[in-house]
Structures are given as structure tokens and as C-alpha cells.
C-alpha positions in Angstrom: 35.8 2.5 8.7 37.3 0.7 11.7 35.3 0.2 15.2 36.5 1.2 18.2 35.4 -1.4 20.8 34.7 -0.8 24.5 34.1 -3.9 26.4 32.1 -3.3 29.7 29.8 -6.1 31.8 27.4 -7.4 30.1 25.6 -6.7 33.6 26.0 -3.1 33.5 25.7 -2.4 29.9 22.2 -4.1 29.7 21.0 -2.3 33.2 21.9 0.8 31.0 19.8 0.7 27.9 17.0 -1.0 30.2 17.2 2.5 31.9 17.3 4.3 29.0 14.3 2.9 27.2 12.4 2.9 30.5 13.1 6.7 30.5 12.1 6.9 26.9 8.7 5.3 26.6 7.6 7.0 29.8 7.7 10.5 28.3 5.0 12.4 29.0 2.9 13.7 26.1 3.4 17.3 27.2 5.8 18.0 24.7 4.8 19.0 20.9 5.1 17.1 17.2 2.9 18.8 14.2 0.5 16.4 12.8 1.0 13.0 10.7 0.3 14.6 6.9 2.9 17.5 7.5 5.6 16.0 9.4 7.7 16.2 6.1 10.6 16.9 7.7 10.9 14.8 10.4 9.9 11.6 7.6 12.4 12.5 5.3 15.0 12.7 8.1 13.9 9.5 9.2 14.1 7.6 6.0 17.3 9.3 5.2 19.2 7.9 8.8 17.3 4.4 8.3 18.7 4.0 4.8 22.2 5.7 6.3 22.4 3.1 9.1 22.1 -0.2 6.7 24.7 0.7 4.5 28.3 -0.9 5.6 30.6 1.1 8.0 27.6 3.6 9.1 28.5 3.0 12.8 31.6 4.0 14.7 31.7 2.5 17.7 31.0 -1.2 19.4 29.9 -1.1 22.8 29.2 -4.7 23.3 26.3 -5.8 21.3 25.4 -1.8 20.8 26.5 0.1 17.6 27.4 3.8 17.7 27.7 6.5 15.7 28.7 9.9 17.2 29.6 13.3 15.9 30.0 16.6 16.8 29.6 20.0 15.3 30.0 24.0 16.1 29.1 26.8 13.8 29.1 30.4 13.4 26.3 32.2 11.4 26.0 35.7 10.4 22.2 37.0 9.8 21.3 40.2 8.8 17.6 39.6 10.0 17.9 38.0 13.5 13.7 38.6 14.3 12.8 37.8 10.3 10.7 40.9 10.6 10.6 44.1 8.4 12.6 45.8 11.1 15.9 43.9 10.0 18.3 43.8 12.5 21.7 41.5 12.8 23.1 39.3 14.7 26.2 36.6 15.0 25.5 33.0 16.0 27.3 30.6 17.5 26.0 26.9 17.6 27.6 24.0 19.1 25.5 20.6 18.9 25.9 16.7 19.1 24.5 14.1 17.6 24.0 10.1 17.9 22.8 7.3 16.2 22.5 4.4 17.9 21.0 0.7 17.3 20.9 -2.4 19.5 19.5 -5.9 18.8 17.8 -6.9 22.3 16.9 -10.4 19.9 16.8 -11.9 17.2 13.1 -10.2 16.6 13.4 -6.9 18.5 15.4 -4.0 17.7 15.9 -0.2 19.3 16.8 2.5 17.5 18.0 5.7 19.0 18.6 9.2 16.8 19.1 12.4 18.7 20.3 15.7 17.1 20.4 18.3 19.3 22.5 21.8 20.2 22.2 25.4 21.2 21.8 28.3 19.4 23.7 31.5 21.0 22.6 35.0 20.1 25.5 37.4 20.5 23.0 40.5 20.0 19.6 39.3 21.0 20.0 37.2 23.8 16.2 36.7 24.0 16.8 34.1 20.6 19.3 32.3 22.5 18.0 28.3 22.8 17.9 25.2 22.6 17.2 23.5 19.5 16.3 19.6 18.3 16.5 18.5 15.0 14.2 16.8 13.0 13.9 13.2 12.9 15.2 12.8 16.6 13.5 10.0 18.7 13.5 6.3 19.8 12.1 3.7 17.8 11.4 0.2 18.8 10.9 -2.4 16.3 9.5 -6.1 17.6 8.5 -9.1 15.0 5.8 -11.3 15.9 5.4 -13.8 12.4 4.0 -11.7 9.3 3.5 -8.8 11.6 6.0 -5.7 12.2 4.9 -3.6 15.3 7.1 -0.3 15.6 6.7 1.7 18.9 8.5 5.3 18.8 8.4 8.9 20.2 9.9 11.6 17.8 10.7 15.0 18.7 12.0 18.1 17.0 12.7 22.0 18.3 12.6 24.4 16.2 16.0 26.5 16.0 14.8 29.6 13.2 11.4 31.2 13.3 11.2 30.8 9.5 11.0 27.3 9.9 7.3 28.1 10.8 6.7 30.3 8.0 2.8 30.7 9.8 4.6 33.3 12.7 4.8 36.7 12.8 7.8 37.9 12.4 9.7 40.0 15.6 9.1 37.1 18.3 10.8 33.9 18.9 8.3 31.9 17.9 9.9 28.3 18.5 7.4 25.4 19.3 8.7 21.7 20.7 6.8 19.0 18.6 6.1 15.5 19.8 4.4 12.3 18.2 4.3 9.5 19.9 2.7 6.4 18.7 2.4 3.0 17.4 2.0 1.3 14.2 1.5 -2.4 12.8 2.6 -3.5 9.4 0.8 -7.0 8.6 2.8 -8.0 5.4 1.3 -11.0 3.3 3.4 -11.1 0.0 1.6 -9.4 -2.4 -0.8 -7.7 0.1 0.5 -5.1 2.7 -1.6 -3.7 5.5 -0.4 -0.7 7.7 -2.3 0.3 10.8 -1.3 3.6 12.8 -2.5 6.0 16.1 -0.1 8.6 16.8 -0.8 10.7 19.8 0.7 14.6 18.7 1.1 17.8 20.5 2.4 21.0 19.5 3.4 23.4 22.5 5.2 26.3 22.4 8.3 26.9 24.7 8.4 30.3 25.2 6.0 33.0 26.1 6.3 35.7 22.8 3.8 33.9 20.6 0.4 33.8 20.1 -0.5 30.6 18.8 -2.7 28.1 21.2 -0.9 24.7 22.3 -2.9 22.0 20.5 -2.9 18.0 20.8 -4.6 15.8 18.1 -5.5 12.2 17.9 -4.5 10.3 14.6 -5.4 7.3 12.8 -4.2 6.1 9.9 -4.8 2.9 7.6 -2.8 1.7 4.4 -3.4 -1.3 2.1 -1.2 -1.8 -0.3 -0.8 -4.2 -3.6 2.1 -5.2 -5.1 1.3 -5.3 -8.7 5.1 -6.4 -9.3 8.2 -6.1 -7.1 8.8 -3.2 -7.3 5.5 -1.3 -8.0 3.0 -1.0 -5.6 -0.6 0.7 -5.2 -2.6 0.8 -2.3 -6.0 2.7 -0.9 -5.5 5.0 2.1 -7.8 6.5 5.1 -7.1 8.6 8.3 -9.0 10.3 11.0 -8.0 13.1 13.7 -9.1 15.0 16.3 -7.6 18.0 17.3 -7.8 20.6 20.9 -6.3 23.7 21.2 -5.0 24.7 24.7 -6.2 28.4 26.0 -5.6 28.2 29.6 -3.0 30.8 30.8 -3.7 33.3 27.7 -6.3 35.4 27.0 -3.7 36.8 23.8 -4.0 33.6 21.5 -5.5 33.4 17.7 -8.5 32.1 17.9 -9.0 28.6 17.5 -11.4 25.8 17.1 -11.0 22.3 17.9 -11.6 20.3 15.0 -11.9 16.9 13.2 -10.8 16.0 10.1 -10.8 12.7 7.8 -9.1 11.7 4.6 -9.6 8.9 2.2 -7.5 8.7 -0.9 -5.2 6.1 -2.9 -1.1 6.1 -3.1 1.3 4.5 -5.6 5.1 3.6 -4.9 7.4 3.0 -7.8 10.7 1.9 -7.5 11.7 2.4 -11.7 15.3 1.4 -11.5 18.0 0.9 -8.6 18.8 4.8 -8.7 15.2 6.3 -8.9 12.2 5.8 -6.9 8.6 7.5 -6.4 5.6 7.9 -4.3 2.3 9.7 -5.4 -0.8 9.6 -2.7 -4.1 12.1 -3.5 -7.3 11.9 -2.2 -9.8 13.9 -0.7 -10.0 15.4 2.7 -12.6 17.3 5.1 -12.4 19.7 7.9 -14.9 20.2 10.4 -14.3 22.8 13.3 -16.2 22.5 16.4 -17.2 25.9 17.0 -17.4 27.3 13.2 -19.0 30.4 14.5 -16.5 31.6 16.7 -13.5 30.4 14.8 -14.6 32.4 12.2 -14.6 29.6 9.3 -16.8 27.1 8.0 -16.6 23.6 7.4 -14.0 22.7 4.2 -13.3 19.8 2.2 -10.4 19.8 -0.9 -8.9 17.2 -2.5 -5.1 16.8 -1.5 -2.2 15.0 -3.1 1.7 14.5 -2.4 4.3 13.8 -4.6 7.7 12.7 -3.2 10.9 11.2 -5.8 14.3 10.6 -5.1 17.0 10.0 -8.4 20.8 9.4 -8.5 21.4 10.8 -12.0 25.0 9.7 -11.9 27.6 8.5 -9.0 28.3 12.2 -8.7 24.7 14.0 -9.3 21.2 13.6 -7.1 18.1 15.4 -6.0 15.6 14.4 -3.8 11.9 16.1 -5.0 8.9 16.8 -3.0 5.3 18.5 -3.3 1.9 18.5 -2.6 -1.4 20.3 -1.1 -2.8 19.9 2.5 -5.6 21.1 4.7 -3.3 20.7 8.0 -5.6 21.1 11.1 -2.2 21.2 13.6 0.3 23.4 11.1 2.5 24.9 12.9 -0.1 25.4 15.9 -3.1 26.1 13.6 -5.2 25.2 10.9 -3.8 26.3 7.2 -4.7 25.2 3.8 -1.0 25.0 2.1 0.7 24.4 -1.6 4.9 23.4 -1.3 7.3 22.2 -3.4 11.0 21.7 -2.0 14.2 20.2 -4.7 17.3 19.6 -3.2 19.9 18.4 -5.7 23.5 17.1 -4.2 26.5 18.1 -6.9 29.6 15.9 -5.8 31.1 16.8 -9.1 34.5 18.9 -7.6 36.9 16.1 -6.3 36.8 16.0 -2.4 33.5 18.8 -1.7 29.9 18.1 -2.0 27.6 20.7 -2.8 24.1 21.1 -2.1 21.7 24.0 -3.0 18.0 23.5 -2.0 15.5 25.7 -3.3 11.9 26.0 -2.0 8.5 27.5 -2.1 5.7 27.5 0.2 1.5 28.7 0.2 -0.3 28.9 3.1 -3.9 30.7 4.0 -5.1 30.4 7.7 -8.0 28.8 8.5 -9.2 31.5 10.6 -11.4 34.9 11.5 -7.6 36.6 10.8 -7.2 34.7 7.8 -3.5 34.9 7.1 -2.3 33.9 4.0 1.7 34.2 3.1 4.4 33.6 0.5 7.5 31.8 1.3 10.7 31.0 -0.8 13.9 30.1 0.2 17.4 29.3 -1.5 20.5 28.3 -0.6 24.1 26.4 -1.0 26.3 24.5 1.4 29.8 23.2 0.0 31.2 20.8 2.4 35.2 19.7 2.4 36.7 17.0 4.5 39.6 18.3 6.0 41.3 15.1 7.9 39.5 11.6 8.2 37.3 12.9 10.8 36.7 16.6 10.5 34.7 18.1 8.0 34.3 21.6 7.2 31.2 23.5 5.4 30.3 26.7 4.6 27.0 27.7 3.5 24.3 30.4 2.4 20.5 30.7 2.5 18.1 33.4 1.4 14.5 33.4 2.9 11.7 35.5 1.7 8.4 36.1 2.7 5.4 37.9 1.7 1.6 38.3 3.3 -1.6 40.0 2.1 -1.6 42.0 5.1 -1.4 45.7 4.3 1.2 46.3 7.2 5.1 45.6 5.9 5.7 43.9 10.0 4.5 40.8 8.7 6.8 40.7 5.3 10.7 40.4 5.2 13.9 39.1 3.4 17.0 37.5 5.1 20.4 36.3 4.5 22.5 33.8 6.1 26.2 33.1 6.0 28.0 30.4 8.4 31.2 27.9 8.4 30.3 24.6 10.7 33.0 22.1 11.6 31.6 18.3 11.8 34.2 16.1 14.0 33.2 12.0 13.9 34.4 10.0 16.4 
């Protein structure tokens, strides 16, 4: 892919990204991210974009020693449960969004990467679902090299855009929560010996009045040694800490909550078997210790956990990326759930010019709590994409979401389908 270059001052240009770090790294913390262990979504994103932006012709655009790569996209969606409730009722959405990757080199040993995905979601029948929405892995991420040591300062934030995406709701409400982590970490890498050091600062809030779930923040610290038995295999101990508070002031209508502590210790494994498949296992054992038991209505817990992660290119044309585990989360989704999930989402680029996806998932969660919530969730779908000139793509797609509770009342329980056509433009 060609660059398109733009040659202003070097003056200006470096006044510019000055101001925009400056803006970035003085974020408040007001804003939301669920905690470290179940930020799946936003990790995977991540991982995905950084192994997207070192492959060759990534980037789009040269503005002076910045690299760009820019994109817009609008969609239309049909759902014939707008409030995922039991009380299905439809609804036509329209969604324009934009997104940007950027990275710049300030040196030779400092690098700033920017990734923001981010739109609006219009309700033509319920205007109250009308809003904004980030996607996952969106946020700023500063990498600086001092000898053997990596320090990587970043802020990551995600919106939620579909109440299903926090499958701990109740259905009816627009239950959309704005998740922030900001944080630090220090990789100390000696060979055969890697050391990872971590405190992320998260809060969960929600944005809108309809829900019932506290605002929480947590404190988390993480620590990872790894060995490198060979190259490409490498195990490693593991240990975290966190302290989470839940947020009551304003609302006397909120679940009720406890603040909390909770530590983990386990071991992890990465494998990378050949150039097309790779692995990660961790396990361990965690406990959870609310502060106020009593009036929670829960007592201290402790379980093992484990995570499995794998991504394989079968052939040029065939892949699936794999993930599962258990979790005592103390920050799910606002509260505290013990949860099971597995989530395969194979890629079939076997037609000549469309790719085809079709992720399928399940999820298990029970609520730490006096209300003790405990749900079913599986979901299904199928997006085949088709480029239609050398910058606009076209994709149409269907998802199926289902959801089931022990609670004798059908309002918590519902089924919906999805149906859209989004057009990508890349500059």
C-alpha cells in the first residue's frame, strides 16, 4: 500500500502530539475499565492491533515522522429485541463510527501508540438507546527503554454499545458502563529470565441513570516471572492483589455491594509450537474477601481459576483464535460474579475475495451477592465481508444472543437477532 505524505513544520507537528499526550496522561480516573483478570476483550483487541501494526503496509498515512492509519465505517442493524428483555420489541440502527491507529517514535527508545475506535449508535424507535459507544482496546500507550528494562505507561478505555455485552444486566434498561484502566507496567527482561511488574488503577462507572449497579474503582497489582525453558516455550509463576470500592452516593436503588479484596497466586505457560500456532495456559488459586460479608450477603470464597487462550492458522485460508477459563471477578461488569466462558472464533477466507467469520460463545455467571444472580449466556453469529474497490469494504452480518436466569420471573430471560450491512472506507 502506498503513503500519502503531508509535510507540515516540524515546529507545529511536534507542539501537536506534545498537546495531545499532555491531554492524554492527564485523564482523570473518573471514567470506568473492568478489572485486570477479565479485561479479555480489550487484551485481545490489543494484541490483535500490535501484531496488525508490525506487519508491512499497516499504516496509511506519513505525517512527518507520525504513521497513520484511518478508516471509516457506517452501518445499519435490524434487532428484533432493542431492550434484550422478555418484552421483545424492534428497532433499526444506524451507526456511523471512525477509527485511528497511530504510532510515533519520539527516539530511538521511546515510542507512543494511539488506538481509538469510537461511533454512535442511533435508535430509530427507542431513542433512550441512542449513544455513544467506544470500542475495545481503545487508548494510548507509551513505551520507553531504559537498558534491560521496558516501562509501558497507558490509559485504555471502552463503552459499551449493546446491553448484552454485560450479560450481568437486567434486561429492559440501557445498561451501558464506560470502563477505564489506567496504569503502568515494567518488563525487566534477562535472557532466559523475564520479570513483569504491574499497578493498574480501574474504575467502572455507569453513564446513564437506568441501572442499578454501584460505580466501583479497584487497585491492582500484578507480578510475572517467567523462564524460558527454550525459545519458544516459556513458564513462569504468577501473583496479584486488588482492592476494590463501590460507589453509593446519589442512589439509594443500587445492588448491594461490598468492598472487597482479593489475591491470586498461580503459574502460566506460553507455547509458541510452530510459526502458525501458539498457546497460553495460566491456573492458580484465588480468594475473595468482602469487607462487610454480613451485609453483602456472602461470605468469604476462595476457588481455583485457570485460562486458556490459543491462536492456530490451519492453512493460508483457515484460522480460529480459542479462549476459556474460570474467574472469581470482584469488578465484573460493576459487581462481583464467579464465571465459566469459552468464546471460538474461526476466520474462513476460503471463497475468493470474502472472508467469513462465525464466532460462537458461551458464558456462566452467579452473583456474588444477597440477590444471587446466576445466568446463561450463548451467542452465535456470521459476518461475510467483500471488498468492493481498493478502499471500501462491505459486510454483512448476523448474531443470535440468548440468555437464561434462575429467576422464576421470564423479565430477566430473552432471545435476540441481529441483521446489519456496514461499509468500511480506508483512507
Amino acid at each position: 500500500m502506498s503513503y500519502q505524505t503531508v509535510h507540515p513544520s516540524s515546529r507545529s507537528l511536534l507542539t501537536f502530539w506534545r498537546v495531545v499526550l499532555g491531554l492524554w496522561l492527564l485523564l482523570p480516573s473518573l471514567m470506568a475499565q473492568e478489572a485486570l483478570r477479565i479485561s479479555l476483550a480489550g487484551d485481545v483487541s490489543a494484541e490483535t492491533q500490535k501484531q496488525a501494526r508490525n506487519s508491512v503496509g499497516y499504516y496509511n498515512l506519513l505525517w512527518g515522522p507520525v504513521a497513520l492509519r484511518c478508516s471509516t465505517a457506517v452501518s445499519t442493524e435490524f434487532t428484533d429485541n432493542a431492550r434484550n428483555s422478555s418484552q421483545a420489541e424492534s428497532d433499526v440502527i444506524l451507526r456511523p463510527s471512525a477509527n485511528v491507529q497511530l504510532t510515533w517514535p519520539v527516539t530511538e527508545w521511546n515510542t507512543l501508540n494511539l488506538s481509538l475506535g469510537a461511533g454512535y449508535s442511533f435508535y430509530t424507535q427507542h431513542s433512550d438507546l441512542s449513544q455513544f459507544y467506544i470500542n475495545p482496546g481503545s487508548g494510548l500507550s507509551f513505551d520507553v527503554y531504559i537498558k534491560d528494562w521496558k516501562f509501558n505507561l497507558h490509559d485504555r478505555a471502552t463503552l459499551t454499545q449493546n446491553s448484552y455485552e454485560n450479560p450481568a444486566s437486567t434486561g429492559g434498561r440501557n445498561n451501558s458502563f464506560l470502563q477505564n484502566d489506567i496504569g503502568v507496567s515494567a518488563l525487566w527482561d534477562l535472557s532466559r529470565v523475564v520479570v513483569n511488574l504491574g499497578y493498574d488503577h480501574v474504575d467502572y462507572v455507569g453513564v446513564n441513570n437506568q441501572s442499578t449497579q454501584p460505580d466501583s474503582a479497584s487497585e491492582n497489582f500484578s507480578l510475572n516471572v517467567g523462564f524460558k525453558l527454550r525459545p519458544e516455550i516459556m513458564v513462569g509463576l504468577e501473583g496479584g492483589l486488588g482492592l476494590v470500592r463501590y460507589d453509593r452516593s446519589g442512589s439509594s436503588n443500587v445492588v448491594v455491594a461490598s468492598d472487597a479484596m482479593q489475591w491470586n497466586a498461580g503459574a502460566f505457560s506460553s507455547v509458541q509450537l510452530s510459526e502458525h500456532l501458539s498457546a497460553r495456559l495460566d491456573g492458580g488459586y484465588t480468594v475473595y474477601v468482602p469487607e462487610n460479608a454480613q451485609a453483602a450477603g456472602i461470605s468469604e470464597m476462595d476457588s481455583l481459576y485457570f485460562q486458556f487462550s490459543a491462536t492456530h492458522e490451519i492453512t493460508p485460508h483457515i484460522s480460529y483464535s480459542l479462549s476459556a477459563g474460570h474467574s472469581v471477578d470482584f469488578a465484573y461488569n460493576g459487581q462481583a460474579y464467579e464465571r465459566l466462558f469459552v468464546r471460538l472464533s474461526p476466520n474462513w477466507n476460503v471463497v475468493r475475495n470474502f472472508s467469513i467469520s462465525t464466532p460462537v460463545w458461551w458464558e456462566q455467571g452467579t452473583q456474588l451477592s444477597a440477590q444471587a444472580l446466576k445466568y446463561d449466556q450463548y451467542g452465535a453469529g456470521i459476518t461475510v465481508g467483500r471488498p468492493l474497490t481498493q478502499k471500501l469494504t462491505a459486510s454483512v452480518y448476523y448474531q443470535f444472543v440468548l440468555r437464561t436466569t434462575d429467576q422464576t420471573s421470564s423479565y430477566y430471560n430473552y432471545t435476540a437477532n441481529i441483521v446489519g450491512l456496514s461499509l468500511n472506507y480506508q483512507f
